[in-house]
C-alpha positions in Angstrom: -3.5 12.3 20.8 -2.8 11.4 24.6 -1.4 8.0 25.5 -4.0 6.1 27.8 -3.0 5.8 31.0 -0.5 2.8 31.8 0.7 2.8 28.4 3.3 3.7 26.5 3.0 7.2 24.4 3.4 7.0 20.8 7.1 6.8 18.9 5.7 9.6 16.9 2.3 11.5 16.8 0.8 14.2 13.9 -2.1 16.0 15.8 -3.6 17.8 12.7 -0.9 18.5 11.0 -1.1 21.3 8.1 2.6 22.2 6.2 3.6 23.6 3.6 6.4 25.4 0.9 5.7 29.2 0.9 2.8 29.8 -0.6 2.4 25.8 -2.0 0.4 24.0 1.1 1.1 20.1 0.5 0.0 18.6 3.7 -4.2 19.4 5.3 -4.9 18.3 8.8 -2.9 15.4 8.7 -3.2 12.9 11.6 -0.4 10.0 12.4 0.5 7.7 15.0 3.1 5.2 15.0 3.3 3.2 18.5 6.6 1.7 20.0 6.8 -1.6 17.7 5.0 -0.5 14.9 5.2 -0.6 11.5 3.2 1.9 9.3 3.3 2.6 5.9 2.6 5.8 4.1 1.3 5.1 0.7 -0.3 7.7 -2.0 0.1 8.6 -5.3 2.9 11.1 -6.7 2.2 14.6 -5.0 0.6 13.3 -2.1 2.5 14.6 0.3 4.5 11.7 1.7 7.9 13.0 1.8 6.2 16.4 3.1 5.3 14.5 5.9 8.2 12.8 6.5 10.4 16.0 7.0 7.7 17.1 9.2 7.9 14.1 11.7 11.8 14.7 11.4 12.2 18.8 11.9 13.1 19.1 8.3 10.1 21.0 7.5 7.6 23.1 10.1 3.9 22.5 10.0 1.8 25.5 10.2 -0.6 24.3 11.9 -1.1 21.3 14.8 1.8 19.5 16.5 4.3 16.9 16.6 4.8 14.6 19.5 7.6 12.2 19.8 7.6 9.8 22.5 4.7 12.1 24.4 7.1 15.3 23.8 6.1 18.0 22.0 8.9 19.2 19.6 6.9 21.2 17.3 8.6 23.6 15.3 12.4 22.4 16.9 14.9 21.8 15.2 16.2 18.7 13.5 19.1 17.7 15.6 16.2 17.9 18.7 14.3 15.2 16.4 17.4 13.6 16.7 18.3 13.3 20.1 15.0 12.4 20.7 15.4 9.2 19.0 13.9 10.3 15.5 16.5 8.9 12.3 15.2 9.8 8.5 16.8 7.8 6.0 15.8 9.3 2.5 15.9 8.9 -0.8 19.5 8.5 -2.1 23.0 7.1 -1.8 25.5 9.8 -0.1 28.6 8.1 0.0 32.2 9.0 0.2 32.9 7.7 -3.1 37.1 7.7 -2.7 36.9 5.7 0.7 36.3 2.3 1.1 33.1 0.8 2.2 33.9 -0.1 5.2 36.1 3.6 5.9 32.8 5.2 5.0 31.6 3.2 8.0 33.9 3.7 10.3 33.8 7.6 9.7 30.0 7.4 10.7 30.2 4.9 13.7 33.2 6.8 15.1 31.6 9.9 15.3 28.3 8.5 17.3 30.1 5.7 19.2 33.5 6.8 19.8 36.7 4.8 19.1 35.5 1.6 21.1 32.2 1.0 19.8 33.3 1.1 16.1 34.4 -3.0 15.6 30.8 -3.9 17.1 28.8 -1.4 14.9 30.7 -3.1 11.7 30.2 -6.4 13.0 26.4 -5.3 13.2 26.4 -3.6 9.9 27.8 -6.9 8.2 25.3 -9.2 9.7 22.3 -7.1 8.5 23.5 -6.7 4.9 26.4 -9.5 4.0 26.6 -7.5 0.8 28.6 -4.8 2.4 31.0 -7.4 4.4 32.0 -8.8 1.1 32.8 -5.5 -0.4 34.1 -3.9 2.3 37.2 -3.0 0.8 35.8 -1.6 -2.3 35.6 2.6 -3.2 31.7 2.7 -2.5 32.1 5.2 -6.0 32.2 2.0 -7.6 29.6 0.3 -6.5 26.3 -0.4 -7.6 23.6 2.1 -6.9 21.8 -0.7 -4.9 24.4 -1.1 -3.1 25.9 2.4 -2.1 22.1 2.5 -1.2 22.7 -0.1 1.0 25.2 1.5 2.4 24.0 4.6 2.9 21.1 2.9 4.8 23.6 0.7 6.7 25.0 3.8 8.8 21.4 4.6 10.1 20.1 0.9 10.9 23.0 0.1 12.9 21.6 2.7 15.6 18.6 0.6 16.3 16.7 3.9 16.6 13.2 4.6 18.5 11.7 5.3 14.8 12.9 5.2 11.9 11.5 6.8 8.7 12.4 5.2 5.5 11.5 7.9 2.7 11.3 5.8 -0.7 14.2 3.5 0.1 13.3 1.6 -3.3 13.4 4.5 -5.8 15.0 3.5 -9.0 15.9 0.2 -7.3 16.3 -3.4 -8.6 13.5 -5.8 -7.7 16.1 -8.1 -6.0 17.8 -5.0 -4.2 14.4 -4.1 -3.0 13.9 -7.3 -1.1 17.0 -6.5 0.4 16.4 -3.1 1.7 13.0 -4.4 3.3 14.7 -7.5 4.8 16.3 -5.5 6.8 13.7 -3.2 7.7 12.0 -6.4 9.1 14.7 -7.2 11.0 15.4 -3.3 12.4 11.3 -3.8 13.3 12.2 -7.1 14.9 14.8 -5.7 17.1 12.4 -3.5 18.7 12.9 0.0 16.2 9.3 1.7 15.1 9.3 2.6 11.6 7.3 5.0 9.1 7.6 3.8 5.6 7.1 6.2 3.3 6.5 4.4 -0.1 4.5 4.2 -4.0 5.6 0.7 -3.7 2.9 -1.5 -2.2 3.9 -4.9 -2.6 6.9 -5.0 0.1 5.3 -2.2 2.3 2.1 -4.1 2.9 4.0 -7.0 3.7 6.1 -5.3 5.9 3.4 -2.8 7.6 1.2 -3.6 10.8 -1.3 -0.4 9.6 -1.8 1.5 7.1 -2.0 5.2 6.4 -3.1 6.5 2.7 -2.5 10.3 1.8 -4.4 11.6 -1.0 -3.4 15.3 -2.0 -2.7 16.4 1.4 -4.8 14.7 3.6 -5.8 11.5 5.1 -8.2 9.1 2.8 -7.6 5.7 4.7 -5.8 4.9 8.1 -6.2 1.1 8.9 -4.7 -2.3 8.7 -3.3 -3.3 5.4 -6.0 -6.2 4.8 -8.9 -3.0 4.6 -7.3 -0.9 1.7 -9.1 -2.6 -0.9 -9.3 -1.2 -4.4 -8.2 2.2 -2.9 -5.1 2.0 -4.1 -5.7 0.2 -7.7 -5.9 3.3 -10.0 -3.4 5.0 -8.0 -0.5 3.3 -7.1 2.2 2.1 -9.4 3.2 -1.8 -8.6 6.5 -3.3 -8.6 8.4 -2.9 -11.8 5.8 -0.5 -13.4 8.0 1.7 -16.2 6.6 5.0 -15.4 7.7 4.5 -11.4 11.0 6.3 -11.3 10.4 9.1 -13.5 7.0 9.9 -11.5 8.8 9.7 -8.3 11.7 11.9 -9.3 9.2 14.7 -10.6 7.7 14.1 -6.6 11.2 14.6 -5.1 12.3 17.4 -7.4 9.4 19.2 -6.5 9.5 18.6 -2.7 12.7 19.6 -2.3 11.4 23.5 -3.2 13.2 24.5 0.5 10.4 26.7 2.3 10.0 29.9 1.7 12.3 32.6 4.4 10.3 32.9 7.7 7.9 30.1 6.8 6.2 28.2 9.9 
């Protein structure tokens, strides 16, 4: 995957990417792009490897076979903090919040420590105007918030970066419809400000909406890579909509098994 000439490399590039846990192999020759600008969503089923592929693109997890290029640099098999200050930011599944502090000290504890002293007030002021939510609560203990809205917090500390790419992992697990289209307003508006973003998601409704192209994963490898209007039926007997009851359970069966951590001396 080699940028043509006079244009810009790729945010992030999967050249035939195979990974794994120890012995379990969850990803097969899997091939990604997601140019500067972009959109593009990761769909599949429960078990199909999304969130495998995720920590791959991020460090988390090391493929054992092909490479991983972000903005035309190969960091295959680096670390995650390289991932990092390359421009790479995964937000995952889940709320991690300091539940004694307020919501705005939780903040101020992450802007401080990647903006210094003088940049805190404008990443609040940032932080406020993407999700409102958080100004008006700003002096509750995030413990006793919703769990919408600590997720909204926890997301809040990421977006404010404005990163190269970000990679939402299942942002909307065990959301509320209405908190839902709040979580992907503002990934619109993270797109709009010039961020590239992977969205890794069972839930097609917003993520077709949101995405410019389309990637499905189906056990471990690559079924359909395209713009949203050519999925079709593919995804009818496979993907739960909005709302569906079985939704969170399946996707915490996924995450509890993905988060095996890979075997000592895996590659």
């Amino acid at each position: 995957m080699t940028a043509a000439p006079g244009t810009d490399p790729p945010v992030l590039a999967l050249d035939d990417v195979s990974a794994g846990y120890g012995p379990f192999r969850a990803l097969f020759g899997v091939s990604i792009e997601v140019r500067p600008g972009q959109a593009v969503a990761l769909v599949g089923a429960n078990g199909a490897g999304k969130s495998t592929v995720a920590r791959v693109a991020s460090g988390l997890v090391r493929p054992s076979e092909g490479k991983v290029l972000v903005r035309g640099r190969d960091l295959t098999g680096r670390p995650p903090h390289d991932f990092a200050l390359a421009g790479v930011v995964h937000a995952p599944e889940g709320r991690a919040v300091f539940a004694t502090l307020t919501v705005e000290e939780n903040l101020e504890l992450a802007f401080r420590s990647l903006d210094g002293t003088s940049g805190v007030r404008a990443s609040l002021d940032r932080a406020y105007e993407l999700i409102p939510r958080l100004g008006d609560r700003k002096r509750q203990l995030a413990g006793t918030l919703s769990g919408g809205e600590q997720r909204m917090l926890t997301l809040a500390r990421v977006l404010v970066l404005r990163p190269p790419l970000l990679i939402a992992d299942e942002l909307s697990l065990g959301l509320a419809p209405v908190v839902t289209r709040d979580v992907y307003r503002v990934l619109a508006q993270v797109r709009d400000a010039g961020s590239s973003l992977l969205v890794v998601e069972q839930h097609l409704d917003h993520a077709l909406e949101l995405a410019d192209h389309v990637v499905m994963l189906t056990q471990g490898e690559v079924t359909y890579s395209g713009p949203p209007s050519g999925l079709g039926d593919r995804s009818s007997s496979i993907l739960l909509p909005v709302g569906s009851p079985g939704r969170v359970e399946q996707a915490h069966e996924l995450l509890a098994e993905e988060r095996t951590e890979p075997a000592s001396g895996a590659t």
